[in-house]
N, CA, C and O atoms as a GROMACS GRO file, in nm:
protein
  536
    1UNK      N    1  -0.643   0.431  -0.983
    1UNK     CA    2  -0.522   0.506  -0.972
    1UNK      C    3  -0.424   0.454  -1.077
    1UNK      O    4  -0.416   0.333  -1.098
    2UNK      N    5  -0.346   0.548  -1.148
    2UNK     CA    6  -0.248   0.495  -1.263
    2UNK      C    7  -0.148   0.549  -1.213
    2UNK      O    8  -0.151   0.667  -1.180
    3UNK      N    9   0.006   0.437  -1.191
    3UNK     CA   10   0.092   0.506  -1.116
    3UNK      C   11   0.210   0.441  -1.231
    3UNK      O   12   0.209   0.336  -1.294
    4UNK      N   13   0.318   0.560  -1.227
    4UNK     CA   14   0.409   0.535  -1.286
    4UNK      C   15   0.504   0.417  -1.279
    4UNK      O   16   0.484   0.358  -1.173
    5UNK      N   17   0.603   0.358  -1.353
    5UNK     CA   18   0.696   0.238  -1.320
    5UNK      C   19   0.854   0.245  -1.396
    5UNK      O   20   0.879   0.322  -1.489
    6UNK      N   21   0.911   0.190  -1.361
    6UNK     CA   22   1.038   0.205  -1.462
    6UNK      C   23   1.082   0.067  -1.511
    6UNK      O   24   1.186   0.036  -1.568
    7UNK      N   25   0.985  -0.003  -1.479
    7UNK     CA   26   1.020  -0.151  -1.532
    7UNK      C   27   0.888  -0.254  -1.518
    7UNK      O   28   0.875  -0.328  -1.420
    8UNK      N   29   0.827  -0.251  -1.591
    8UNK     CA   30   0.697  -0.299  -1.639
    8UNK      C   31   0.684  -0.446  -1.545
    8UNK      O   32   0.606  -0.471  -1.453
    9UNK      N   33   0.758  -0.504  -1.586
    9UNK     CA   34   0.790  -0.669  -1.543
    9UNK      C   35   0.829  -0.647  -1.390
    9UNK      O   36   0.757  -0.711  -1.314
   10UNK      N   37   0.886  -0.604  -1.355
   10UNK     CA   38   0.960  -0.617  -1.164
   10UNK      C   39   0.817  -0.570  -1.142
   10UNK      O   40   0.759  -0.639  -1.058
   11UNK      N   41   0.751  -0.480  -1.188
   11UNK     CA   42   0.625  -0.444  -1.108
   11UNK      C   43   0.550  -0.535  -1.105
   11UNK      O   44   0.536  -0.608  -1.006
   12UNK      N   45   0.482  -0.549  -1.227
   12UNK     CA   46   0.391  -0.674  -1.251
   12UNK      C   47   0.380  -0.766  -1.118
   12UNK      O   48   0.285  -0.769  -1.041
   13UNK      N   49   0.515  -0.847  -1.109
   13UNK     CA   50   0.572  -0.944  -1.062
   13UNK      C   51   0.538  -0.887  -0.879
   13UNK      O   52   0.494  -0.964  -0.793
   14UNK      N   53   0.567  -0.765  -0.857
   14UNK     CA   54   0.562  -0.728  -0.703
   14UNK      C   55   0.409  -0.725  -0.706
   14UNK      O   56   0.353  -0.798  -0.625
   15UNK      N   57   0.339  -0.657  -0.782
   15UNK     CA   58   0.216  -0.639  -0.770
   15UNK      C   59   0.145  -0.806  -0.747
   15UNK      O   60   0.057  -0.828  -0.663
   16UNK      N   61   0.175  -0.860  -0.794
   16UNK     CA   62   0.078  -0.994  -0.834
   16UNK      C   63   0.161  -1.088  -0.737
   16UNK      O   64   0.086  -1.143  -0.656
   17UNK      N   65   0.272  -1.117  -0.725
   17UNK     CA   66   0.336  -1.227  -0.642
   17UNK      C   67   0.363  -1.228  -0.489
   17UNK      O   68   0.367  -1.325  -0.413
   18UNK      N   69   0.386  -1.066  -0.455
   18UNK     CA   70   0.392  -1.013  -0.360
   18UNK      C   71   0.264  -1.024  -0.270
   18UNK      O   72   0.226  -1.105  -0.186
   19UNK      N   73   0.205  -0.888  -0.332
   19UNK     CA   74   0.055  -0.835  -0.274
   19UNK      C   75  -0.080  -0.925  -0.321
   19UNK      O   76  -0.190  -0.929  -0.266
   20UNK      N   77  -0.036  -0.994  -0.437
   20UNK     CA   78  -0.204  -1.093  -0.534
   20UNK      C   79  -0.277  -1.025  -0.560
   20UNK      O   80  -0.391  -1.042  -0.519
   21UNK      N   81  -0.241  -0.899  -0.652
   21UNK     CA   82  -0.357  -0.886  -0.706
   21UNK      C   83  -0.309  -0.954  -0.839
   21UNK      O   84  -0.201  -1.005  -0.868
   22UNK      N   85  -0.431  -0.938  -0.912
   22UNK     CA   86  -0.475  -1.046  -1.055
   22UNK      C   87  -0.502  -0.907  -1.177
   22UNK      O   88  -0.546  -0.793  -1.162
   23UNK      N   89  -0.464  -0.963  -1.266
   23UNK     CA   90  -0.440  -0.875  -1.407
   23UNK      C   91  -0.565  -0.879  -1.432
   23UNK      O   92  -0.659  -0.953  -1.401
   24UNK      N   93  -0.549  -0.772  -1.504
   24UNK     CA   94  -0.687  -0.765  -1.588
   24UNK      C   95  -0.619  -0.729  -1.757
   24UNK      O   96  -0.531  -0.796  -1.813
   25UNK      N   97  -0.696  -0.595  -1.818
   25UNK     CA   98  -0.633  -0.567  -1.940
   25UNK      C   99  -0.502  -0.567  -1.946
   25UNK      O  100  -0.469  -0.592  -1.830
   26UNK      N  101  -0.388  -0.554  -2.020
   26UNK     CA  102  -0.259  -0.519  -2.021
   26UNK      C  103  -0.237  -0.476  -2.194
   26UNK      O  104  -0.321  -0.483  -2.283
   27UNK      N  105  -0.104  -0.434  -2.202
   27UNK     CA  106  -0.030  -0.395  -2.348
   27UNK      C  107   0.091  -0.381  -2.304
   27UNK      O  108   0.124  -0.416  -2.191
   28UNK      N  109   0.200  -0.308  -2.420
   28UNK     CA  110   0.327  -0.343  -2.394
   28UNK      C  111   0.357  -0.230  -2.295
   28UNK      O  112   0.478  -0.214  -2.302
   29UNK      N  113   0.302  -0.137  -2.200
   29UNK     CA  114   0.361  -0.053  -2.140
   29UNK      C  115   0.225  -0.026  -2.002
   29UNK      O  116   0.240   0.050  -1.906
   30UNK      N  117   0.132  -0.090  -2.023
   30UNK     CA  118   0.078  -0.089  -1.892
   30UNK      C  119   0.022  -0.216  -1.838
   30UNK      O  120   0.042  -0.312  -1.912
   31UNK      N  121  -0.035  -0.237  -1.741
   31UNK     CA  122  -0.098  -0.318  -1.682
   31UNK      C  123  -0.233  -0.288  -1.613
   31UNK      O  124  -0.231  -0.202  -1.526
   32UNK      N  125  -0.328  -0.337  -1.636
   32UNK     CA  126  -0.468  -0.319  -1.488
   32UNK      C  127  -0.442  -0.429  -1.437
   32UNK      O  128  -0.407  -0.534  -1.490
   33UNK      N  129  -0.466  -0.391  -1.282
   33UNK     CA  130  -0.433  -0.499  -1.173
   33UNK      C  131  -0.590  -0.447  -1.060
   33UNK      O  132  -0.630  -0.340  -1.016
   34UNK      N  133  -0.629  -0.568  -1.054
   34UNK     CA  134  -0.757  -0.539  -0.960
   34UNK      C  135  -0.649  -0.570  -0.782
   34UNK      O  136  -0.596  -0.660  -0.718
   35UNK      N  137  -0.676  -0.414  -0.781
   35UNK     CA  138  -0.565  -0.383  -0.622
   35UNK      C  139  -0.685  -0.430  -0.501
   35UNK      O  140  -0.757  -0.342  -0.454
   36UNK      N  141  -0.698  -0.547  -0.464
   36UNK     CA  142  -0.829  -0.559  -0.393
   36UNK      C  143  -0.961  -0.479  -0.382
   36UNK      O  144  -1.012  -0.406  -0.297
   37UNK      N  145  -0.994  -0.521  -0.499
   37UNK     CA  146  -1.098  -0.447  -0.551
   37UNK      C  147  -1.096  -0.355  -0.636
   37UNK      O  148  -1.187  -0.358  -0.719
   38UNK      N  149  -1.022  -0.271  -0.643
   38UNK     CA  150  -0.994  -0.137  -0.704
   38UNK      C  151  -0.918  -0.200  -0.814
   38UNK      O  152  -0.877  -0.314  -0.834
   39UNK      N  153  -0.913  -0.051  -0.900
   39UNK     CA  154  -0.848  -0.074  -1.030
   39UNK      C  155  -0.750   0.005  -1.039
   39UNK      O  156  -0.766   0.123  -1.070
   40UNK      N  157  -0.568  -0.078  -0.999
   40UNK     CA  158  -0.514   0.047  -0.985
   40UNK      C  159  -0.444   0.003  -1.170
   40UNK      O  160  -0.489  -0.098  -1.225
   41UNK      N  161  -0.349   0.083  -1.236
   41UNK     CA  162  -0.283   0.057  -1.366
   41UNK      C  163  -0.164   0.067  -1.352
   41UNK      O  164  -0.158   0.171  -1.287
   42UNK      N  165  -0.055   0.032  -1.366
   42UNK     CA  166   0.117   0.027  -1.395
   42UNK      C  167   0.124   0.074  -1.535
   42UNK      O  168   0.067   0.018  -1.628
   43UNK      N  169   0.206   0.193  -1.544
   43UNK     CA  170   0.187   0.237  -1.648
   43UNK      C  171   0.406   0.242  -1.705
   43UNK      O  172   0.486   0.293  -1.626
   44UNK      N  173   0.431   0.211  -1.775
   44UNK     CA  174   0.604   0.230  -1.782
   44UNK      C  175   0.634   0.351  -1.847
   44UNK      O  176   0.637   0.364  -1.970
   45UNK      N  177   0.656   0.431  -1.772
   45UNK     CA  178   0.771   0.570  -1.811
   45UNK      C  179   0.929   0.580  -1.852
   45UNK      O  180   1.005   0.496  -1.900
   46UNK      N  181   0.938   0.648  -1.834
   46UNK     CA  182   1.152   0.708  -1.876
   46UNK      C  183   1.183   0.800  -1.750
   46UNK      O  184   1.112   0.892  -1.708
   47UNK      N  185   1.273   0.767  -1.711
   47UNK     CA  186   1.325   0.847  -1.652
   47UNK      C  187   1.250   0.902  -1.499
   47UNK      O  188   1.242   1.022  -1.473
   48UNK      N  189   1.215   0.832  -1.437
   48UNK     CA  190   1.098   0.846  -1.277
   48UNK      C  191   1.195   0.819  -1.172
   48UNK      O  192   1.299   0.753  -1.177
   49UNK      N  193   1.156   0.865  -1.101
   49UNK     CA  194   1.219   0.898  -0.934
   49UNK      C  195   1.102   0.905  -0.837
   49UNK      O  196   0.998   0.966  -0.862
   50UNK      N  197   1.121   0.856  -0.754
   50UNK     CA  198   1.007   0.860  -0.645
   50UNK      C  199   1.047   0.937  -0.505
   50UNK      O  200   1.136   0.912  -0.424
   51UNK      N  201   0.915   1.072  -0.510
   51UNK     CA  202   0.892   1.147  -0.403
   51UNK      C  203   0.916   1.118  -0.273
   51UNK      O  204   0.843   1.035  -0.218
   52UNK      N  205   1.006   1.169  -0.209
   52UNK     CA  206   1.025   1.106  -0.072
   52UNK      C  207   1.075   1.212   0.032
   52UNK      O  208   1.187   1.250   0.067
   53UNK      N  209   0.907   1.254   0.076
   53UNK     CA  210   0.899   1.394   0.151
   53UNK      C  211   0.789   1.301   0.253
   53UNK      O  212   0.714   1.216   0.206
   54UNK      N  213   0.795   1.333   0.388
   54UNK     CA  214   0.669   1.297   0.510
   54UNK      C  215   0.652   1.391   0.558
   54UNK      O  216   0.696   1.505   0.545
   55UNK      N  217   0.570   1.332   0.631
   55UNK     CA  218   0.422   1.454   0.748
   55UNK      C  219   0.420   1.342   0.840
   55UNK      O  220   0.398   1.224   0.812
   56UNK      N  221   0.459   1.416   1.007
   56UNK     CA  222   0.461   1.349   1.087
   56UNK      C  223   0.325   1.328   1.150
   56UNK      O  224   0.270   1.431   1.189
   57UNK      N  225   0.261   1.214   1.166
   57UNK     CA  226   0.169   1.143   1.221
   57UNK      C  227   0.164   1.070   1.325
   57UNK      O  228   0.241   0.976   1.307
   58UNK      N  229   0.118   1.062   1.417
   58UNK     CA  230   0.081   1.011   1.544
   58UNK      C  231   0.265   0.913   1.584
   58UNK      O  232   0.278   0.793   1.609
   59UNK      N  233   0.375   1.018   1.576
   59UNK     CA  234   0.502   0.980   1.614
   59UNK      C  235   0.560   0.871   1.510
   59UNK      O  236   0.657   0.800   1.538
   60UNK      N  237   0.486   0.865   1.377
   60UNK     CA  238   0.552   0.845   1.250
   60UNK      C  239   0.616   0.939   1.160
   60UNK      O  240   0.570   1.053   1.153
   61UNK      N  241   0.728   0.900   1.080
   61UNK     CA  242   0.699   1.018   0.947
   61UNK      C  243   0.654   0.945   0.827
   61UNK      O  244   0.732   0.872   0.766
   62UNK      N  245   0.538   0.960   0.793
   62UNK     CA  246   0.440   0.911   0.676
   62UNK      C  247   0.541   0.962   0.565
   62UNK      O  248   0.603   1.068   0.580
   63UNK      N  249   0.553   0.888   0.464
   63UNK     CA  250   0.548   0.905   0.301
   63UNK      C  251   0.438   0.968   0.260
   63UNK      O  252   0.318   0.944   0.275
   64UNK      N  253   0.517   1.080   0.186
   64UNK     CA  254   0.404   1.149   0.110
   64UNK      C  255   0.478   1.155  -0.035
   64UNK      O  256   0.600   1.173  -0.032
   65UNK      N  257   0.408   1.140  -0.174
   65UNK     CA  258   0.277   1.038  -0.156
   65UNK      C  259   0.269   0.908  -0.110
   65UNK      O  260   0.363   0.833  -0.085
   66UNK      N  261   0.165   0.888  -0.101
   66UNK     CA  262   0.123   0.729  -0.049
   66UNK      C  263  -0.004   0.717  -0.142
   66UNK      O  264  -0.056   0.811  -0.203
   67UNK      N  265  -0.049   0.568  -0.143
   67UNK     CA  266  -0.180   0.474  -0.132
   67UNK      C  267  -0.186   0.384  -0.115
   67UNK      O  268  -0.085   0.317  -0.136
   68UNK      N  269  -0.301   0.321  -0.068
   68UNK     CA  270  -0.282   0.199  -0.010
   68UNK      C  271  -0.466   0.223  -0.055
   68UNK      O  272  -0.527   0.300  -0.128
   69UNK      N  273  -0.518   0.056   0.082
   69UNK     CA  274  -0.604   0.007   0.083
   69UNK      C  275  -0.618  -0.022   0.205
   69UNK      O  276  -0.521  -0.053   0.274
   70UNK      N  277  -0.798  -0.016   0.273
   70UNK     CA  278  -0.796  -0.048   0.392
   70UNK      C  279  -0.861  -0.206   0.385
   70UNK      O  280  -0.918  -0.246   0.284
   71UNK      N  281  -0.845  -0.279   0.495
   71UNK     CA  282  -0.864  -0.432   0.458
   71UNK      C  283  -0.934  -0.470   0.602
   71UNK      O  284  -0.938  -0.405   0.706
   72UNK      N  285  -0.995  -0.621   0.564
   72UNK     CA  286  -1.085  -0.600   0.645
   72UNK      C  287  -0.956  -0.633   0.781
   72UNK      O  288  -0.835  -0.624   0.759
   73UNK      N  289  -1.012  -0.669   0.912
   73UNK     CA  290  -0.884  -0.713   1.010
   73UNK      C  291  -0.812  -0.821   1.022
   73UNK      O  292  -0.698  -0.814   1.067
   74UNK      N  293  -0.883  -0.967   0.974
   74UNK     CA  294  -0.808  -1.089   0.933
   74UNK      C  295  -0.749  -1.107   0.836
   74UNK      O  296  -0.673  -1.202   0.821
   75UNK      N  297  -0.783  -0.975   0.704
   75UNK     CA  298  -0.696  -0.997   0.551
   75UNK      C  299  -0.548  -0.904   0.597
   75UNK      O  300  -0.430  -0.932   0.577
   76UNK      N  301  -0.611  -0.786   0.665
   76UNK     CA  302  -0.520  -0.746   0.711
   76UNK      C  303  -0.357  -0.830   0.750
   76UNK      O  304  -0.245  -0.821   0.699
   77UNK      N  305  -0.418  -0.919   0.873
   77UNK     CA  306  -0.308  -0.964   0.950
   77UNK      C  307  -0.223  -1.092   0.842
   77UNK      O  308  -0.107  -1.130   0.856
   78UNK      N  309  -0.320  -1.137   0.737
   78UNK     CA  310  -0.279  -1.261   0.651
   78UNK      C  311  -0.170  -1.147   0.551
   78UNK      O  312  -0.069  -1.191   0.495
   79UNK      N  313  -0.196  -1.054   0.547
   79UNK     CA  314  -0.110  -0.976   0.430
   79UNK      C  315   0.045  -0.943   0.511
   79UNK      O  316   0.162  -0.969   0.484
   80UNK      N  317  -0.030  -0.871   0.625
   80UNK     CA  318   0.114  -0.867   0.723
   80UNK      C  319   0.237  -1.000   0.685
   80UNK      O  320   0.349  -0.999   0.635
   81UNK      N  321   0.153  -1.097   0.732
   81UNK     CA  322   0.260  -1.216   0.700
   81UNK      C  323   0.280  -1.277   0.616
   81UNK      O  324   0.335  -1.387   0.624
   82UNK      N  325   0.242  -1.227   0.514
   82UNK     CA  326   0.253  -1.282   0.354
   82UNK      C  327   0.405  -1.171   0.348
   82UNK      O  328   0.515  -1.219   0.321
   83UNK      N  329   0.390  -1.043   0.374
   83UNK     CA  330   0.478  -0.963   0.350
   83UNK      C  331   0.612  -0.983   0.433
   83UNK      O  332   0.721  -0.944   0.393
   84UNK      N  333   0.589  -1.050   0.557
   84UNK     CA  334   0.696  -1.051   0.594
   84UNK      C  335   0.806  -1.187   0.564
   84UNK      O  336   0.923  -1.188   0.601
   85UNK      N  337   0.736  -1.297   0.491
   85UNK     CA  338   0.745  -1.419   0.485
   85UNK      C  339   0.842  -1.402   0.325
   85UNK      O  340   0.917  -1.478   0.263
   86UNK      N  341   0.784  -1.242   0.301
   86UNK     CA  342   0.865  -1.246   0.111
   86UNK      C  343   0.934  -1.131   0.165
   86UNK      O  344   0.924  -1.019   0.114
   87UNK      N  345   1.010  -1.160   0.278
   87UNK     CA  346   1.113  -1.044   0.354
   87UNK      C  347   1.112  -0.912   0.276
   87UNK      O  348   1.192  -0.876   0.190
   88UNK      N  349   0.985  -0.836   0.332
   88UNK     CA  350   0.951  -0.686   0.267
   88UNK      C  351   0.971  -0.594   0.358
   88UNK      O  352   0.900  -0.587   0.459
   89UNK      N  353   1.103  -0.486   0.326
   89UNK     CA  354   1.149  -0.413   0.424
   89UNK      C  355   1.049  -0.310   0.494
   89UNK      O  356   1.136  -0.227   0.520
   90UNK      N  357   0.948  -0.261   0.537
   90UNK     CA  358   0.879  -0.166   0.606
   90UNK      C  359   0.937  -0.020   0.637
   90UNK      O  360   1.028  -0.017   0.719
   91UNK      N  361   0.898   0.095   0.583
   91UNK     CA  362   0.886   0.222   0.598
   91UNK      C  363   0.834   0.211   0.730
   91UNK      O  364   0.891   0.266   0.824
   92UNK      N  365   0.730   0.146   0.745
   92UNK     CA  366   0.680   0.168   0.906
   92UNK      C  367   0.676   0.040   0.933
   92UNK      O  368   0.705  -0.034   0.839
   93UNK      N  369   0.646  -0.014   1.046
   93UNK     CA  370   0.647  -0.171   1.080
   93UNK      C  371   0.489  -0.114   1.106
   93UNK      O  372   0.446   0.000   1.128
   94UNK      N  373   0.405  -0.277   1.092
   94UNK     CA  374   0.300  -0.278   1.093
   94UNK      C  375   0.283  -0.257   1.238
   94UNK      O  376   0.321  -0.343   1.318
   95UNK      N  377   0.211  -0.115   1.284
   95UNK     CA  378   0.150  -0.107   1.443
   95UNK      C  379   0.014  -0.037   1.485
   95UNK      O  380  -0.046   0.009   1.388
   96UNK      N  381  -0.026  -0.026   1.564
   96UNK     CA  382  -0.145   0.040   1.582
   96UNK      C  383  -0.094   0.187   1.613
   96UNK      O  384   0.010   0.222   1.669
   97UNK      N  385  -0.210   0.272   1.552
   97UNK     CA  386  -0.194   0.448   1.555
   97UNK      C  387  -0.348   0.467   1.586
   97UNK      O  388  -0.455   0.413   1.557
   98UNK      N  389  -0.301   0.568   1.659
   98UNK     CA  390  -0.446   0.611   1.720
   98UNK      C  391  -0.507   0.544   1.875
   98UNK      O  392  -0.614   0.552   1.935
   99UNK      N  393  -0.374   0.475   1.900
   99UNK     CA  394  -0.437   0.362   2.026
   99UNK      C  395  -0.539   0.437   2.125
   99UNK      O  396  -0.524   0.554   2.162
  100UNK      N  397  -0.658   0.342   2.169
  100UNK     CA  398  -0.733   0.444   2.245
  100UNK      C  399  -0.826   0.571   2.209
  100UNK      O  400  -0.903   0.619   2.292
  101UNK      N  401  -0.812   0.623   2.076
  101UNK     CA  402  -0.909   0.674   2.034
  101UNK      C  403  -0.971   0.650   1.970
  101UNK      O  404  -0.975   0.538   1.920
  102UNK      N  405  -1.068   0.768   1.935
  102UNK     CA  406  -1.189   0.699   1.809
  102UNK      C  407  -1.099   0.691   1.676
  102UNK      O  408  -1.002   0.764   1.650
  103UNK      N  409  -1.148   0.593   1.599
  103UNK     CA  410  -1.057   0.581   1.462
  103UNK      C  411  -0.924   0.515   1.501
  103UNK      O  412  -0.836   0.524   1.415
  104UNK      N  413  -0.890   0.442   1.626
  104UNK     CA  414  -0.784   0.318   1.608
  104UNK      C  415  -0.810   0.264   1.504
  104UNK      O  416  -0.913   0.244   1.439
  105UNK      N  417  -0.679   0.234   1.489
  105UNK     CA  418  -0.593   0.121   1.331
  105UNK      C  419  -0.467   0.072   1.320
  105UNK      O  420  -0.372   0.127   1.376
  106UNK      N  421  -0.456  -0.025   1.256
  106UNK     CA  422  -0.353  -0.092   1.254
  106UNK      C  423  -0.304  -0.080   1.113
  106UNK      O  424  -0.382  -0.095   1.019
  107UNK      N  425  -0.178  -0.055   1.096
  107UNK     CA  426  -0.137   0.009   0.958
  107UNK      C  427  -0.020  -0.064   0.955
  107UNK      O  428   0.008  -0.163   1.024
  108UNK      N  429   0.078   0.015   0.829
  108UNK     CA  430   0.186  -0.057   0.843
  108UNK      C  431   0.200   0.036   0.664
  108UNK      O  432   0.101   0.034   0.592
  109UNK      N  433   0.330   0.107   0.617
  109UNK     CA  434   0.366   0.122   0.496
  109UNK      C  435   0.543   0.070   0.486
  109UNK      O  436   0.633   0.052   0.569
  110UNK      N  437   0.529   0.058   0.316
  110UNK     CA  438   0.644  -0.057   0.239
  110UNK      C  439   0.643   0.071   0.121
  110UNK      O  440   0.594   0.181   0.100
  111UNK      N  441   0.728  -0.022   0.068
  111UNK     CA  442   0.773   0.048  -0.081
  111UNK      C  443   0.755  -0.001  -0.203
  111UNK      O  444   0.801  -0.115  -0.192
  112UNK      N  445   0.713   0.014  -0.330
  112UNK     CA  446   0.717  -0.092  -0.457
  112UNK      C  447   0.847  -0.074  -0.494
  112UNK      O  448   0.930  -0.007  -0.434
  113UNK      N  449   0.862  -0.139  -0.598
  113UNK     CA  450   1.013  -0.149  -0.653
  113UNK      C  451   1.057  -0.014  -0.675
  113UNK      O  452   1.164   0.029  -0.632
  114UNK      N  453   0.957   0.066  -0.758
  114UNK     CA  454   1.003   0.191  -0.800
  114UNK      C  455   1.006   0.293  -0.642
  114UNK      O  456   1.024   0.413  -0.665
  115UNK      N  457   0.997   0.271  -0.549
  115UNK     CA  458   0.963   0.336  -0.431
  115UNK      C  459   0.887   0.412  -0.418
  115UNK      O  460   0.924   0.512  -0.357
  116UNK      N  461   0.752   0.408  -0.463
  116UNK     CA  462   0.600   0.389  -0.421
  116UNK      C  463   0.536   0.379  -0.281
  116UNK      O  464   0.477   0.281  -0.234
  117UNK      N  465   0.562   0.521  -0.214
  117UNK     CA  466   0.468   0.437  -0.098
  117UNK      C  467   0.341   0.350  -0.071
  117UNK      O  468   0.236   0.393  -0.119
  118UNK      N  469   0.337   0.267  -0.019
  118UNK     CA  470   0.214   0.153   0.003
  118UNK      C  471   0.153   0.189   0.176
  118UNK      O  472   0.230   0.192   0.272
  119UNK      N  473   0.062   0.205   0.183
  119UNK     CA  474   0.022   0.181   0.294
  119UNK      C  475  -0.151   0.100   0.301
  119UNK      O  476  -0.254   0.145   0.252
  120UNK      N  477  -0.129  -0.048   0.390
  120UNK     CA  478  -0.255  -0.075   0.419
  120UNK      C  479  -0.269  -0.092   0.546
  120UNK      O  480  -0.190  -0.151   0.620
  121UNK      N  481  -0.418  -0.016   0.589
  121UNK     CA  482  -0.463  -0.014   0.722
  121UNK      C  483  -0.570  -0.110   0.764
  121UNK      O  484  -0.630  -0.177   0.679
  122UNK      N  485  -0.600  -0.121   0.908
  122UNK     CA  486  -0.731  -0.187   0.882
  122UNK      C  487  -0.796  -0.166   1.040
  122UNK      O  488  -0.714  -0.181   1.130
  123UNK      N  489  -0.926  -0.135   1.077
  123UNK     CA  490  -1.003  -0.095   1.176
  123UNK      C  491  -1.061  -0.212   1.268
  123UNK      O  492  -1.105  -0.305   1.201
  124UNK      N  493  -1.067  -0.222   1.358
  124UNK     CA  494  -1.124  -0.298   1.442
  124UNK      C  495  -1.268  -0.307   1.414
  124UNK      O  496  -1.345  -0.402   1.419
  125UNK      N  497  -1.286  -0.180   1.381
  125UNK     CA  498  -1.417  -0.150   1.378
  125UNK      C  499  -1.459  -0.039   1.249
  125UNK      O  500  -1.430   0.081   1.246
  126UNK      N  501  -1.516  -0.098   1.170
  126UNK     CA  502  -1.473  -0.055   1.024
  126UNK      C  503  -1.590   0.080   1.000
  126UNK      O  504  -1.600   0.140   0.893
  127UNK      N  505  -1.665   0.108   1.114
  127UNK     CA  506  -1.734   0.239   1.107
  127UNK      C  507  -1.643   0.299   1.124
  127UNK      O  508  -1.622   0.344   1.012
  128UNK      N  509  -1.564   0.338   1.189
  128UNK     CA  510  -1.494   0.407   1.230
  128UNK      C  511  -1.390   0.424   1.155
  128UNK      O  512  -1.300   0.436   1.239
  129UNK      N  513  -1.344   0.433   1.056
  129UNK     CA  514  -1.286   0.501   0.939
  129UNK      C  515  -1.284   0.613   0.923
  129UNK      O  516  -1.181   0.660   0.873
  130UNK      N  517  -1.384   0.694   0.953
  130UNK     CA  518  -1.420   0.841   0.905
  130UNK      C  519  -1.416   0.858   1.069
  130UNK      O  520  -1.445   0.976   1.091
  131UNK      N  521  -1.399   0.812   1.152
  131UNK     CA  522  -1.451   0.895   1.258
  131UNK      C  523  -1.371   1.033   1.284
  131UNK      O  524  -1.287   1.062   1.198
  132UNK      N  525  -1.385   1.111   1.379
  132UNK     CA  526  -1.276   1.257   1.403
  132UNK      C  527  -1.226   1.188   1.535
  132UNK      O  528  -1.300   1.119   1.605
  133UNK      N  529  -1.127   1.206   1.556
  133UNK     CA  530  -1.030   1.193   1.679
  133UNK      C  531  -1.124   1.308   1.787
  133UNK      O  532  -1.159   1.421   1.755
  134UNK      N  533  -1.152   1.228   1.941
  134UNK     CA  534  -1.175   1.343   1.983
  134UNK      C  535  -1.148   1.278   2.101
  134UNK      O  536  -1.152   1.340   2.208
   0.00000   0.00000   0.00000
């Protein structure tokens, strides 16, 4: 995923100090950052504003757009408190959605500097990702 920025450096810095992910290529206007696992890019634009429209979900209102990453359930809970420890304000507080059905999870979305929705989830039971609510 290549997502826009308005300040190359504050990102960098949230991306890597914040969340840990680790650089990869870079130049004077982007970055690759291995986003736990993935390859997302920081790319620096002019002039960006960030989308800030939701879709209500299980008695949330989600950010749309969003991305995130799902993690396993102990990286999960270590990120929770990494995030709260570098006092990171929450769009949603990290809680479980779906309680009781198929496809429970424990989620939680934030913002990047540029206001980026973030959301990472994570399954008790990691088949169950795809499952259908029934």
């Amino acid at each position: 995923m290549a997502i826009p920025v308005s300040d190359l450096e504050r990102s960098r810095r949230f991306y890597t100090e914040v969340l840990g992910c680790t650089e990869g290529r870079t130049d004077t206007r982007w970055v690759d950052l291995n986003f736990f696992g993935h390859q997302v890019v920081l790319h620096q634009i002019e002039g960006m504003g960030p989308v800030r429209d939701t879709n209500p979900v299980d008695g949330h209102d989600v950010p749309v757009p969003h991305f995130g990453i799902v993690l396993e359930w102990e990286n999960w809970h270590q990120l929770v408190e990494r995030l709260r420890a570098k006092k990171i304000q929450f769009v949603i507080e990290p809680n479980i959605r779906f309680k009781g059905q198929s496809g429970e999870q424990a989620t939680c979305f934030f913002l990047d500097p540029d206001g980026q929705a973030l959301e990472f989830k994570t399954f008790r039971d990691l088949s169950k990702l795809f499952a259908t609510r029934v």
